[in-house]
PyMOL Python script that loads the backbone (N, CA, C, O; Angstrom):
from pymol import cmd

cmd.read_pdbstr("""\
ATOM      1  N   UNK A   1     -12.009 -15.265  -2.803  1.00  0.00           N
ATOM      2  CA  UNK A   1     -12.096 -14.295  -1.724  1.00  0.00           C
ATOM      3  C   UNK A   1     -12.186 -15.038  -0.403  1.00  0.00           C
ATOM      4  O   UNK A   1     -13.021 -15.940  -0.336  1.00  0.00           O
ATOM      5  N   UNK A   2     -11.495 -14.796   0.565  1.00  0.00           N
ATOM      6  CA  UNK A   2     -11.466 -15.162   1.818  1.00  0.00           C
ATOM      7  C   UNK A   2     -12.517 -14.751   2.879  1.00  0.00           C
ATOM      8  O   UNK A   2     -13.620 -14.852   2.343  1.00  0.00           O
ATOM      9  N   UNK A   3     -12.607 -14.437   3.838  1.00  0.00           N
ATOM     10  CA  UNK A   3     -13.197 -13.510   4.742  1.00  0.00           C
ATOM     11  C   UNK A   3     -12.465 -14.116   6.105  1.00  0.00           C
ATOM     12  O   UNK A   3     -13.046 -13.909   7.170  1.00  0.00           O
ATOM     13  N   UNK A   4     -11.514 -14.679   6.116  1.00  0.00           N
ATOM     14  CA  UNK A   4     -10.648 -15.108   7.564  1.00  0.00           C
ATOM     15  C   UNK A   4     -10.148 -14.088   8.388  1.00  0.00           C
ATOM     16  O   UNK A   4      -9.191 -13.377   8.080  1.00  0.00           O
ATOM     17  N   UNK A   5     -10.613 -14.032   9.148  1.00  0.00           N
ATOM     18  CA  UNK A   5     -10.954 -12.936   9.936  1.00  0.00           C
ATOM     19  C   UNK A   5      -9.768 -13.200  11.108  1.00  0.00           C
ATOM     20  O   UNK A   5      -9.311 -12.252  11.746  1.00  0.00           O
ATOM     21  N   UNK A   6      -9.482 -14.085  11.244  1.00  0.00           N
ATOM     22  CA  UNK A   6      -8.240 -14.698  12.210  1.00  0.00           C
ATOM     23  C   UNK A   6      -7.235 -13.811  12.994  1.00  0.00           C
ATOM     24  O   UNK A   6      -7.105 -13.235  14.074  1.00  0.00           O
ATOM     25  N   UNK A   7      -6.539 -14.062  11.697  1.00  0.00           N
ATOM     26  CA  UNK A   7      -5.228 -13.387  11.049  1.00  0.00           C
ATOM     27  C   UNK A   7      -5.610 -11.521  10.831  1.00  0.00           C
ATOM     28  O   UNK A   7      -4.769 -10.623  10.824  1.00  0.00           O
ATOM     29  N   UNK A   8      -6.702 -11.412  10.716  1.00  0.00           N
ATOM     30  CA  UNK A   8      -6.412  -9.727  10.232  1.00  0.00           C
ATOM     31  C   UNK A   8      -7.032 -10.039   8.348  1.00  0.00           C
ATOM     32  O   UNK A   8      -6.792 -11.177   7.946  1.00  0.00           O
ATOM     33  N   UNK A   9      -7.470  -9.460   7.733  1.00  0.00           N
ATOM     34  CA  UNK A   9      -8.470  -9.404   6.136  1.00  0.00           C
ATOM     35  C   UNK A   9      -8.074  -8.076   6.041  1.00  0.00           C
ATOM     36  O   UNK A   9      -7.822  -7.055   6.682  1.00  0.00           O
ATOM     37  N   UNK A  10      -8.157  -8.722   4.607  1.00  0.00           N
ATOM     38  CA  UNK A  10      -8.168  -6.963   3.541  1.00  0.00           C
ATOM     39  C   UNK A  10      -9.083  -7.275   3.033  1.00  0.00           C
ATOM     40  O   UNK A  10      -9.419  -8.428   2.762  1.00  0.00           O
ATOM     41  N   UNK A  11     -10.019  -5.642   2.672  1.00  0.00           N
ATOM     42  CA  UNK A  11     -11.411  -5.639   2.119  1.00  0.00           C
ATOM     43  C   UNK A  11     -10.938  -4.495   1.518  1.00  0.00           C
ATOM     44  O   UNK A  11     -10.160  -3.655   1.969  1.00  0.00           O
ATOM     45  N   UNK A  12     -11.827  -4.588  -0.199  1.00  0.00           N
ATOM     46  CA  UNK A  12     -11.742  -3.416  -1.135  1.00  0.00           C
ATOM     47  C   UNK A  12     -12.505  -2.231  -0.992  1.00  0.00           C
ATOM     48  O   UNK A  12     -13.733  -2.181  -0.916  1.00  0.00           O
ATOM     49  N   UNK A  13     -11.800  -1.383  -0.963  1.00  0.00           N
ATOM     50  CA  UNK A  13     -12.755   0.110  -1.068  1.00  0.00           C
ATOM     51  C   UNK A  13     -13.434   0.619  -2.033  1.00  0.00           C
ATOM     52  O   UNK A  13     -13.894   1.760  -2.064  1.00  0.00           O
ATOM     53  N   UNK A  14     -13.557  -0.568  -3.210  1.00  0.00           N
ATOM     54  CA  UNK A  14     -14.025  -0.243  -4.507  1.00  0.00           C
ATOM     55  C   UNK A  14     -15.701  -0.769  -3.955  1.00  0.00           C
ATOM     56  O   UNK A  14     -16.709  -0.064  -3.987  1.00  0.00           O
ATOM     57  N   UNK A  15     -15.603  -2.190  -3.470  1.00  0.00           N
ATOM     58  CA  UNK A  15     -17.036  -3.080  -3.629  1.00  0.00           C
ATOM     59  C   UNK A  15     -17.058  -3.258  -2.270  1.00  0.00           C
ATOM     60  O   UNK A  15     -18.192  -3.141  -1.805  1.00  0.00           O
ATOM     61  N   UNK A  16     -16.318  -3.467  -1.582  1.00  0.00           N
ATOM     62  CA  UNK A  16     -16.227  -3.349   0.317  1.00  0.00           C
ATOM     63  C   UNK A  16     -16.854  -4.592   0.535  1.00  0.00           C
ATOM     64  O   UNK A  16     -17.836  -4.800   1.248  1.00  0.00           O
ATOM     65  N   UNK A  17     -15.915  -5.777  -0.441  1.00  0.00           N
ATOM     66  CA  UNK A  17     -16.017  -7.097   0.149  1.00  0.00           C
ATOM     67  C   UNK A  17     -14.567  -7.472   0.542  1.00  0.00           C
ATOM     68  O   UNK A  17     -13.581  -6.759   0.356  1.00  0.00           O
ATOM     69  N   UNK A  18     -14.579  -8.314   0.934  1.00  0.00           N
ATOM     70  CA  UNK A  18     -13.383  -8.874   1.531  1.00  0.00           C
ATOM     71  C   UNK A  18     -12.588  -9.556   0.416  1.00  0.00           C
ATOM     72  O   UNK A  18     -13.197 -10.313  -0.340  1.00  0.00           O
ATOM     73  N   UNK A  19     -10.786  -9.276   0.191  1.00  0.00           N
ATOM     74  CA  UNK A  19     -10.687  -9.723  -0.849  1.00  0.00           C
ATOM     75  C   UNK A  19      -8.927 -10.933   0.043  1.00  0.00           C
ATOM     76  O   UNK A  19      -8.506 -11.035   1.195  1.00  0.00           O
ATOM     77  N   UNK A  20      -8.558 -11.448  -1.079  1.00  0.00           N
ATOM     78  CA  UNK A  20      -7.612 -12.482  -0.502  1.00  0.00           C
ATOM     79  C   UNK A  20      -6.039 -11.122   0.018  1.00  0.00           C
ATOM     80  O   UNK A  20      -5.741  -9.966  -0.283  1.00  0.00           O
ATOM     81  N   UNK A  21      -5.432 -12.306   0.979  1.00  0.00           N
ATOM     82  CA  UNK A  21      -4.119 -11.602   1.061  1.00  0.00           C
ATOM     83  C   UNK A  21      -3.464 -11.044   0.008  1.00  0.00           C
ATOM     84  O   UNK A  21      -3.421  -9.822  -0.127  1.00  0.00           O
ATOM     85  N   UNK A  22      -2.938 -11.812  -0.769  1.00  0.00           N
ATOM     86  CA  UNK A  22      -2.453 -11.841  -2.107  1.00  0.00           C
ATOM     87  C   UNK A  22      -3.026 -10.362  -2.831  1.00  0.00           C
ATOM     88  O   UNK A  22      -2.174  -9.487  -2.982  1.00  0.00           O
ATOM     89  N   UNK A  23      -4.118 -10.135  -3.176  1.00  0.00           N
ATOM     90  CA  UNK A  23      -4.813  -9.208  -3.849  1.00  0.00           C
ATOM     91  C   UNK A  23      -4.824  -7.604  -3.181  1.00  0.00           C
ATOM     92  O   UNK A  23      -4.823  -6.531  -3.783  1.00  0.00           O
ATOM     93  N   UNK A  24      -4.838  -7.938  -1.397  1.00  0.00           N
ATOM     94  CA  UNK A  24      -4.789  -6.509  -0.753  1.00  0.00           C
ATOM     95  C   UNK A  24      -3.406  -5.743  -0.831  1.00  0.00           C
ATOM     96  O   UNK A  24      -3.121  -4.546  -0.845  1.00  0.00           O
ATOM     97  N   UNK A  25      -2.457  -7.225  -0.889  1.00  0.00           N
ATOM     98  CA  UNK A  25      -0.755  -6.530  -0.894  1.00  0.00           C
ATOM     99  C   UNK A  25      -0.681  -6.347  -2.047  1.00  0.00           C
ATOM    100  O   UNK A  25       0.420  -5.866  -2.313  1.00  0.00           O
ATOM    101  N   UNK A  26      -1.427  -6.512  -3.091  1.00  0.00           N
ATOM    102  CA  UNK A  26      -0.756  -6.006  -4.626  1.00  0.00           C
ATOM    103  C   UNK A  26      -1.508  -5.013  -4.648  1.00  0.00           C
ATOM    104  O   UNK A  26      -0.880  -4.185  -5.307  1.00  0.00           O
ATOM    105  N   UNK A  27      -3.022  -4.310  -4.161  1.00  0.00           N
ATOM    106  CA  UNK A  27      -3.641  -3.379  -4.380  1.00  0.00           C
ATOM    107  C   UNK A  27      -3.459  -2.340  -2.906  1.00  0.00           C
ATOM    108  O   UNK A  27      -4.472  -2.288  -2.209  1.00  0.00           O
ATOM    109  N   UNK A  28      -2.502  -1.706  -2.525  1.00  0.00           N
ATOM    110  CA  UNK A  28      -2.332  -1.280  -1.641  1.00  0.00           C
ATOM    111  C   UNK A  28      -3.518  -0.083  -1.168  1.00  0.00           C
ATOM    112  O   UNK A  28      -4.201   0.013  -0.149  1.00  0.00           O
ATOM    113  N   UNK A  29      -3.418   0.758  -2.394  1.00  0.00           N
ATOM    114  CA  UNK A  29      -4.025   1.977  -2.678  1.00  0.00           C
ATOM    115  C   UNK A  29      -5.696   1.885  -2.343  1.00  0.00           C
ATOM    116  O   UNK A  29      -6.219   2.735  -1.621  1.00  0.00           O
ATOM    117  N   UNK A  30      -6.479   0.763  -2.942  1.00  0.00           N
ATOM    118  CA  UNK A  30      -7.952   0.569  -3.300  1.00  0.00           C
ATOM    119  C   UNK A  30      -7.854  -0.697  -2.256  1.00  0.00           C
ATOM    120  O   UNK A  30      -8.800  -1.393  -2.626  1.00  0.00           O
ATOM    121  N   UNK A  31      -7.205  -1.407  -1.109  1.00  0.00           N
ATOM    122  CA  UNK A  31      -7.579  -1.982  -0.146  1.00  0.00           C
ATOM    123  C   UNK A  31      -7.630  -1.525   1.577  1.00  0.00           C
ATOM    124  O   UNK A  31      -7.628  -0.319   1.823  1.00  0.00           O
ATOM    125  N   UNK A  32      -7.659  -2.180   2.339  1.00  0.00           N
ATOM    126  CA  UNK A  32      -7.531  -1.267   3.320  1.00  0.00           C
ATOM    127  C   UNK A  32      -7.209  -3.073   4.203  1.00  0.00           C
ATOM    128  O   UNK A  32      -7.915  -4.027   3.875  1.00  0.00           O
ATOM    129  N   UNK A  33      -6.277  -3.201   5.090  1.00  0.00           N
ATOM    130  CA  UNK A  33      -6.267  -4.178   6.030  1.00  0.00           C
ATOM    131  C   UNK A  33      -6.980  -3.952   7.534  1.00  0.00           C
ATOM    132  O   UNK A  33      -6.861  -3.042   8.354  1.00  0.00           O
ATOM    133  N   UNK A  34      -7.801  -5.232   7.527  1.00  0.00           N
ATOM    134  CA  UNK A  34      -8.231  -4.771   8.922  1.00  0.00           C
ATOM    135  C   UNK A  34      -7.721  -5.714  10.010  1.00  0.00           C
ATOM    136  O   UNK A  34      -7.258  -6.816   9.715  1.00  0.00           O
ATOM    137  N   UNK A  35      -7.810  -5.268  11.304  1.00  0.00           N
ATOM    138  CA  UNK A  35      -6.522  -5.922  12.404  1.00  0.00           C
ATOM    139  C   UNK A  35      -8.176  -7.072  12.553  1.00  0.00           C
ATOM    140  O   UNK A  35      -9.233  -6.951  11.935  1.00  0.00           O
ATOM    141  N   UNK A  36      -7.759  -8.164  13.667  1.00  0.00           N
ATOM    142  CA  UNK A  36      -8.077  -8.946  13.665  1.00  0.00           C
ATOM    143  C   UNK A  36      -9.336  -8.798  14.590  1.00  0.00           C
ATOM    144  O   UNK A  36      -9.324  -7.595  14.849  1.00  0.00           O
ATOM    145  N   UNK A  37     -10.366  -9.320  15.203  1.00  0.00           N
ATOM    146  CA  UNK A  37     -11.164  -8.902  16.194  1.00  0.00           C
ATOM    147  C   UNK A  37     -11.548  -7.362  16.809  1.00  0.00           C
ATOM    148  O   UNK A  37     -11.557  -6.962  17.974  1.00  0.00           O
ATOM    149  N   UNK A  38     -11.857  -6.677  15.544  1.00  0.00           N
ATOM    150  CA  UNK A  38     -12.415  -4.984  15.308  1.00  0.00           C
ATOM    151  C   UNK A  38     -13.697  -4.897  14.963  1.00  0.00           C
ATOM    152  O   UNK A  38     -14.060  -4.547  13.840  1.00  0.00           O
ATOM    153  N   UNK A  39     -14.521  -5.231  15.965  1.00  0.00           N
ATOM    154  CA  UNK A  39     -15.706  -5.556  15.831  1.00  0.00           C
ATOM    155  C   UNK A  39     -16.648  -4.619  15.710  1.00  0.00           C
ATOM    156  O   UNK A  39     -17.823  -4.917  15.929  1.00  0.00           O
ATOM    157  N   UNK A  40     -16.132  -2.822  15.191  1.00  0.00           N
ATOM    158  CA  UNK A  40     -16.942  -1.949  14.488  1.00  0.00           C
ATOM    159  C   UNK A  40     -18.176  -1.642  15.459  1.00  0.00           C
ATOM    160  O   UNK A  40     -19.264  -1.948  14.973  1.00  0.00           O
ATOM    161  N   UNK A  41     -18.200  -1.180  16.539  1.00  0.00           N
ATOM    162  CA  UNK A  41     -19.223  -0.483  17.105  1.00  0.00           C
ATOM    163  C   UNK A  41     -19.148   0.897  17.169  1.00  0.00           C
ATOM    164  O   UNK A  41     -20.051   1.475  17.773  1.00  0.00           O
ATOM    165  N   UNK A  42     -18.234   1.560  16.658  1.00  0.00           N
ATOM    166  CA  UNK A  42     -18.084   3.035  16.671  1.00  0.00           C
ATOM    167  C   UNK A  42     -19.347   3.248  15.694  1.00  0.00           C
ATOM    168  O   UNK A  42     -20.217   4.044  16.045  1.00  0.00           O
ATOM    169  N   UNK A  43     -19.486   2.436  14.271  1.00  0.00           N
ATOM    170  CA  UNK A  43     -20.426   2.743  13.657  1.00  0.00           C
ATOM    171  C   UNK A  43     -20.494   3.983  12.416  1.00  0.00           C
ATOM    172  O   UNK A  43     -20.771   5.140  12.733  1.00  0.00           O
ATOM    173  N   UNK A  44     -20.217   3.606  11.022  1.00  0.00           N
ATOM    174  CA  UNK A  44     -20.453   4.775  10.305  1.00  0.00           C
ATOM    175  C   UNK A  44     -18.912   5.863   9.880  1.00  0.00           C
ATOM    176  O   UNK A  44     -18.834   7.009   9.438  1.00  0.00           O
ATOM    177  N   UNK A  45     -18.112   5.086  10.175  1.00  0.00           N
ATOM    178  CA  UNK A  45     -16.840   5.588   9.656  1.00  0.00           C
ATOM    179  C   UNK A  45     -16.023   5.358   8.656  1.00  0.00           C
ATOM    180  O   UNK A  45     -15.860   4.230   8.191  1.00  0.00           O
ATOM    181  N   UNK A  46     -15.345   6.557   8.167  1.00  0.00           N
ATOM    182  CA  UNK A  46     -14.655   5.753   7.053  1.00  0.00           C
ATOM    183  C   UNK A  46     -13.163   6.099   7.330  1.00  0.00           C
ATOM    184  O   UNK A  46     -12.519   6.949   7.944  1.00  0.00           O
ATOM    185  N   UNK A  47     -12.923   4.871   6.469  1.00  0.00           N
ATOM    186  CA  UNK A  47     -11.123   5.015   6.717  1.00  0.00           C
ATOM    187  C   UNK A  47     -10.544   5.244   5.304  1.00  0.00           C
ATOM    188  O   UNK A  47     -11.210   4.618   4.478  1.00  0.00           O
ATOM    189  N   UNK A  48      -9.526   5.932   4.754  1.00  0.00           N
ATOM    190  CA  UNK A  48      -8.865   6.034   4.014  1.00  0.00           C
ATOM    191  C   UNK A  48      -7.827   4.486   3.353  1.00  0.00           C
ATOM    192  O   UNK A  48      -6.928   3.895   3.950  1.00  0.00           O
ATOM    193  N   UNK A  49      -8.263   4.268   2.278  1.00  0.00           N
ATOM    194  CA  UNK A  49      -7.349   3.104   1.738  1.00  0.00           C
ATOM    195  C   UNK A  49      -5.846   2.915   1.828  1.00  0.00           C
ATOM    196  O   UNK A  49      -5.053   2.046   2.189  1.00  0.00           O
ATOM    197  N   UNK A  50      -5.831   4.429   1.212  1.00  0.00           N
ATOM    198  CA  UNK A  50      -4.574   5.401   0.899  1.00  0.00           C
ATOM    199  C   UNK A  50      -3.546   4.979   2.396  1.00  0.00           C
ATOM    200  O   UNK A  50      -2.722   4.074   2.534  1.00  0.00           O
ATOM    201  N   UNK A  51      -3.911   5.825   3.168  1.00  0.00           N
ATOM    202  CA  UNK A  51      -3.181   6.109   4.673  1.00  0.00           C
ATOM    203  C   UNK A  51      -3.382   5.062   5.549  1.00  0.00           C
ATOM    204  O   UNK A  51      -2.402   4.565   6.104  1.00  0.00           O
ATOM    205  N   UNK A  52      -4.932   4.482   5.848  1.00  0.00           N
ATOM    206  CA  UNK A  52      -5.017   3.753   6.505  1.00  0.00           C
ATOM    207  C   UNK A  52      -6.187   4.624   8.051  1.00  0.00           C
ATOM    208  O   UNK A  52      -6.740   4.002   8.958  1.00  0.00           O
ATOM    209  N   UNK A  53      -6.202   5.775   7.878  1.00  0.00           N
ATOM    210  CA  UNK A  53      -6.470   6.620   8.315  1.00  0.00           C
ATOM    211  C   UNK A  53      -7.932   6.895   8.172  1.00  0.00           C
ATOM    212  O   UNK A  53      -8.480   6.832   7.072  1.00  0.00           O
ATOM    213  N   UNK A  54      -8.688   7.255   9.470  1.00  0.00           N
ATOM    214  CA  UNK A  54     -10.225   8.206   9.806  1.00  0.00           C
ATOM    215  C   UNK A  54      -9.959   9.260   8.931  1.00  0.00           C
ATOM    216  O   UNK A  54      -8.989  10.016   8.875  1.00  0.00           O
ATOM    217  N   UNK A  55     -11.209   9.176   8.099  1.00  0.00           N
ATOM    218  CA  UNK A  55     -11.466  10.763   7.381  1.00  0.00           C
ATOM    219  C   UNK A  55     -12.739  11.348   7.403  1.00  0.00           C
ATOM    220  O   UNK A  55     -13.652  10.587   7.084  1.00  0.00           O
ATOM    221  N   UNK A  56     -13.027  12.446   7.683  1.00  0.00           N
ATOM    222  CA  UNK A  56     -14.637  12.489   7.579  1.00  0.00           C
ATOM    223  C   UNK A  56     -15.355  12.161   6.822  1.00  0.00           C
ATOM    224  O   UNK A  56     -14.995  11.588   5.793  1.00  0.00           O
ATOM    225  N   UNK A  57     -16.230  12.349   7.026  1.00  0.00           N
ATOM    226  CA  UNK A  57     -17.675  11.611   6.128  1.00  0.00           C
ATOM    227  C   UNK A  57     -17.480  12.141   5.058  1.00  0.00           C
ATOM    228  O   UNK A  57     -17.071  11.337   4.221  1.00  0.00           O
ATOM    229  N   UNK A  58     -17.638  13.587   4.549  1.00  0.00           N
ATOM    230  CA  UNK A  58     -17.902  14.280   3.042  1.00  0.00           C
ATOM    231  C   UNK A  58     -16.738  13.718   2.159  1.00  0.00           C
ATOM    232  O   UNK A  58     -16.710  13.740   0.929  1.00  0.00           O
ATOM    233  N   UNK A  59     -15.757  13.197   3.017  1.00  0.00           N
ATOM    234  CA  UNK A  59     -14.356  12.823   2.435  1.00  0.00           C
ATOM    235  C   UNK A  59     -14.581  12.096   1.711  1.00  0.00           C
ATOM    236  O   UNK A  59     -14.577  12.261   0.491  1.00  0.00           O
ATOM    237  N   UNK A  60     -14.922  10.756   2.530  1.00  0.00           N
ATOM    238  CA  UNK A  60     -15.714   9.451   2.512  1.00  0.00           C
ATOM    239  C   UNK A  60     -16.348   8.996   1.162  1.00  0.00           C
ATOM    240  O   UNK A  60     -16.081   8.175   0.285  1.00  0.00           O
ATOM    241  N   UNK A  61     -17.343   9.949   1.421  1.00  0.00           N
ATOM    242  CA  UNK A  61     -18.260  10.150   0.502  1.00  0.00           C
ATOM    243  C   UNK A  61     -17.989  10.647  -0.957  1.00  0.00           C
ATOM    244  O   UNK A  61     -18.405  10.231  -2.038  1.00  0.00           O
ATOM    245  N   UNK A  62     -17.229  11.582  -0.656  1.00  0.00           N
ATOM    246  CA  UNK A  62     -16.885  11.937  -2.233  1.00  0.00           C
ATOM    247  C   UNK A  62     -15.849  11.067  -2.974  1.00  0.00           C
ATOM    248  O   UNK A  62     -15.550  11.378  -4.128  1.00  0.00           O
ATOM    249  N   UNK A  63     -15.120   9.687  -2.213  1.00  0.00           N
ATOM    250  CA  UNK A  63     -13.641   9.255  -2.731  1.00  0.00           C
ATOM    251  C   UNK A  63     -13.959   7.652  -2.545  1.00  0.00           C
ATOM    252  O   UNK A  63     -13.007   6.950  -2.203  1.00  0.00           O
ATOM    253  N   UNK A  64     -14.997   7.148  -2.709  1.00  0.00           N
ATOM    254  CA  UNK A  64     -15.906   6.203  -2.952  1.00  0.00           C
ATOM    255  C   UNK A  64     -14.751   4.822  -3.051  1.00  0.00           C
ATOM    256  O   UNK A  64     -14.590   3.871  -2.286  1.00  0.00           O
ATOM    257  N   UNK A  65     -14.146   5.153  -4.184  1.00  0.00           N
ATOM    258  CA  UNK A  65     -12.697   3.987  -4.314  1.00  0.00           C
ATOM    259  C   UNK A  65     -11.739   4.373  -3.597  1.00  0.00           C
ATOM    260  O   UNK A  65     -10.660   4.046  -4.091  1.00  0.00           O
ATOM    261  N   UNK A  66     -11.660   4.901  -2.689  1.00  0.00           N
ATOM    262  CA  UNK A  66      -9.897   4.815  -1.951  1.00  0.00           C
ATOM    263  C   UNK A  66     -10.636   4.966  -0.556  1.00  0.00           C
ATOM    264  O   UNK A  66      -9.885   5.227   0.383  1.00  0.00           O
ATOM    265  N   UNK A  67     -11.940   4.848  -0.279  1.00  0.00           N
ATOM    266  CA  UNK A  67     -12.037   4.655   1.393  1.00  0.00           C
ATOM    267  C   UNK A  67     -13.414   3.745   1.541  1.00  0.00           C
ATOM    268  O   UNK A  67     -14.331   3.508   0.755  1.00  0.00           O
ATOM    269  N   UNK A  68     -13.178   3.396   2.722  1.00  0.00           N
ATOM    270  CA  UNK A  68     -13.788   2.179   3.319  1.00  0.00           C
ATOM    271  C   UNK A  68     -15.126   2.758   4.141  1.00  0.00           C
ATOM    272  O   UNK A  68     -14.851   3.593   5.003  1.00  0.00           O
ATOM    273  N   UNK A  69     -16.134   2.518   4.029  1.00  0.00           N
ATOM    274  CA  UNK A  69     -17.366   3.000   5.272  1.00  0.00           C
ATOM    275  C   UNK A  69     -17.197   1.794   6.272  1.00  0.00           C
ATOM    276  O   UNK A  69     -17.347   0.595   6.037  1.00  0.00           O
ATOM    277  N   UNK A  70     -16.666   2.737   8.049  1.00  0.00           N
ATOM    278  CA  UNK A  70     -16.840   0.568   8.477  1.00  0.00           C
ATOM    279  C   UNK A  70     -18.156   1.094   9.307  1.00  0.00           C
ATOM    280  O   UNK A  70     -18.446   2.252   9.607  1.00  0.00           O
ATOM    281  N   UNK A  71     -18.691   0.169   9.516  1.00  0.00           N
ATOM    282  CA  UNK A  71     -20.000   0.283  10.611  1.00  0.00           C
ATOM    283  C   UNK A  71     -19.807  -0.700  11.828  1.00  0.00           C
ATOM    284  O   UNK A  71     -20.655  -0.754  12.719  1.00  0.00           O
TER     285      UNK A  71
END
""", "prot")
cmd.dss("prot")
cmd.show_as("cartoon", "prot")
cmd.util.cbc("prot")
cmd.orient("prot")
């Protein structure tokens, strides 16, 4: 697992650690890419794995593997 933050990271929506390039482009669905220097002060959001996309919280919450909580 990487965490190079450089370039832009993919992190899993299963365990919401950071996983290698390699692993986010074969798991499209259950990863989510993040752009490079997104330093998360909005706080408490989740994004969809799927789309890539803000979804609300109950969403969030109920779809545990296909979205991301970022803080």
């Amino acid at each position: 697992m990487t965490n190079g933050r450089s370039g832009g990271s993919y992190r899993s929506a299963i365990s919401g650690r950071y996983v290698t390039a390699c692993h986010g482009k074969a798991s499209p669905h259950t990863t989510v890419r993040e752009a490079a220097g997104t330093g998360g002060t909005s706080g408490g959001h989740y994004r969809s794995a799927i789309s890539g996309r803000y979804v609300t919280t109950a969403h969030g919450k109920a779809s545990p593997h296909t979205t991301v909580k970022e803080s």
